[in-house]
C-alpha positions as CSV (number, residue, x, y, z in Angstrom):
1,X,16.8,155.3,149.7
2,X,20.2,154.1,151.3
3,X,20.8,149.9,151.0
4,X,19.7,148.8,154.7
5,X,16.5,151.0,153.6
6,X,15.9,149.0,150.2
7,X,17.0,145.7,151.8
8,X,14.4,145.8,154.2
9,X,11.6,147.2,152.0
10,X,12.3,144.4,149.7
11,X,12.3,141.6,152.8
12,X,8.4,143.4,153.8
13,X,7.4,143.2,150.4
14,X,8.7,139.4,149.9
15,X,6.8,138.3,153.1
16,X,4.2,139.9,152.0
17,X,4.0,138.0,149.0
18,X,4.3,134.6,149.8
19,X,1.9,135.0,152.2
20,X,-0.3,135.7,149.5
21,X,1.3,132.5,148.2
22,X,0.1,130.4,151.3
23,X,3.1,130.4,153.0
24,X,3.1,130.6,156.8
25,X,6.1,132.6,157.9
26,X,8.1,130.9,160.8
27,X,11.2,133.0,160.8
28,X,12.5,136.2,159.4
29,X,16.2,137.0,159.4
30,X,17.7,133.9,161.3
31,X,21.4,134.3,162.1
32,X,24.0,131.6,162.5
33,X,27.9,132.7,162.8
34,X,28.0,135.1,160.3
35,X,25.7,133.6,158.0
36,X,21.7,134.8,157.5
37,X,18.5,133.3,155.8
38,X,16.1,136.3,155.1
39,X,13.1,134.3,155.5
40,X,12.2,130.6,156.9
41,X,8.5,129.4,156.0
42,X,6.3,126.6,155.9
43,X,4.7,126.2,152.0
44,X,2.8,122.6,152.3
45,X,5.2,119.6,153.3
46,X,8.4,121.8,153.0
47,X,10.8,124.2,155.4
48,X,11.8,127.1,152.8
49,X,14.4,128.8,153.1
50,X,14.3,132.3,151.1
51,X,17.0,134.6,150.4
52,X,15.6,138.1,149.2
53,X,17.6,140.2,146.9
54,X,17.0,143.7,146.5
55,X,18.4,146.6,143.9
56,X,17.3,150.0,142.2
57,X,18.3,148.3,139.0
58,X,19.0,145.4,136.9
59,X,21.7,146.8,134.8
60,X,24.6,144.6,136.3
61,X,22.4,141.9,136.3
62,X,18.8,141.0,137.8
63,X,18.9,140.4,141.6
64,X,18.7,136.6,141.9
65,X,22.3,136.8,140.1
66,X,23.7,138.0,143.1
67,X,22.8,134.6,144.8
68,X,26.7,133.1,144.2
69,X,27.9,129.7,144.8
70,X,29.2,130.7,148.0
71,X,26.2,132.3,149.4
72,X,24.3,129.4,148.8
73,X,26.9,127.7,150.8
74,X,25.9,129.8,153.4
75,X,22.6,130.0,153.4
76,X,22.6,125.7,153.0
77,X,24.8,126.2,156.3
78,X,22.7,128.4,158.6
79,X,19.5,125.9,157.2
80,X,21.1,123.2,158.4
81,X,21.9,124.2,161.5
82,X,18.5,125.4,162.0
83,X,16.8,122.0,160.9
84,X,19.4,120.4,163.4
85,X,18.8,122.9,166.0
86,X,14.8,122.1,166.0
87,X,15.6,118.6,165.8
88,X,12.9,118.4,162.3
89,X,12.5,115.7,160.0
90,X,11.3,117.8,157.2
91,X,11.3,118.7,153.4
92,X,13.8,121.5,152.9
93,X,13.7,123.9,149.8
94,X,15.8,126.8,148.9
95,X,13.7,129.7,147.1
96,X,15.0,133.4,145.7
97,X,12.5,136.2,145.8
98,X,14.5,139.0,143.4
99,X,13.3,142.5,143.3
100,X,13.9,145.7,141.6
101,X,13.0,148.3,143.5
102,X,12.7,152.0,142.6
103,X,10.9,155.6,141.1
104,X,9.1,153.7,138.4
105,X,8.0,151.1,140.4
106,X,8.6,147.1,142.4
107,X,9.1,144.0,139.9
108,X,9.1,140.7,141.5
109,X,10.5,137.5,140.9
110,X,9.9,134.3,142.9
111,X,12.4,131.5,142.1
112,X,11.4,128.2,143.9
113,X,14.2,125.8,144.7
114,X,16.6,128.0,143.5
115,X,19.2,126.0,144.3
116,X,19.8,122.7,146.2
117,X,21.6,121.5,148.6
């Protein structure tokens, strides 16, 4: 499975699971510039912004490590504009969903507010 493949099985399988969660998906790969948030959903009071990561294998490191300062700053960025954009006065959270993905089967990890902006 080449990396576009596994990056968008990975984004299915994440909606799929916080819908089971009881989030209502608004969103799914909003762009800004060059910046991207995978998935934009409503979960009670609060706008969540989700960034999935994706791999075969955690031997560099689980997924979610991936997540570096200066995507954060990224993702924070394209939220924002998105918030500003709709012109909402809401709660905003920042979640990881990290997954590994491959022959022996899908582990998932859901890490609310991840990170903060």
């Amino acid at each position: 499975m080449d990396i576009h493949a596994l990056g968008a099985l990975g984004e299915e399988k994440a909606v799929c699971y916080l819908k089971e969660k009881g989030h209502q998906i608004v969103k799914t790969n909003y762009r800004y510039l060059k910046s991207e948030v995978d998935i934009i959903s409503i979960d009670g009071q609060d706008l969540v912004f989700t960034e999935v990561k994706t791999r075969q294998t955690a031997e560099i490191g689980e997924p979610w490590m991936a997540v570096t300062k200066k995507k954060q700053k990224q993702i924070i960025k394209c939220a924002h504009q998105y918030v500003v954009a709709k012109d909402l006065d809401v709660n905003v959270r920042f979640d990881i969903v990290s997954i590994v993905h491959n022959s022996y089967g899908t582990r998932l990890e859901h890490i609310p507010c991840a990170f903060t902006a």
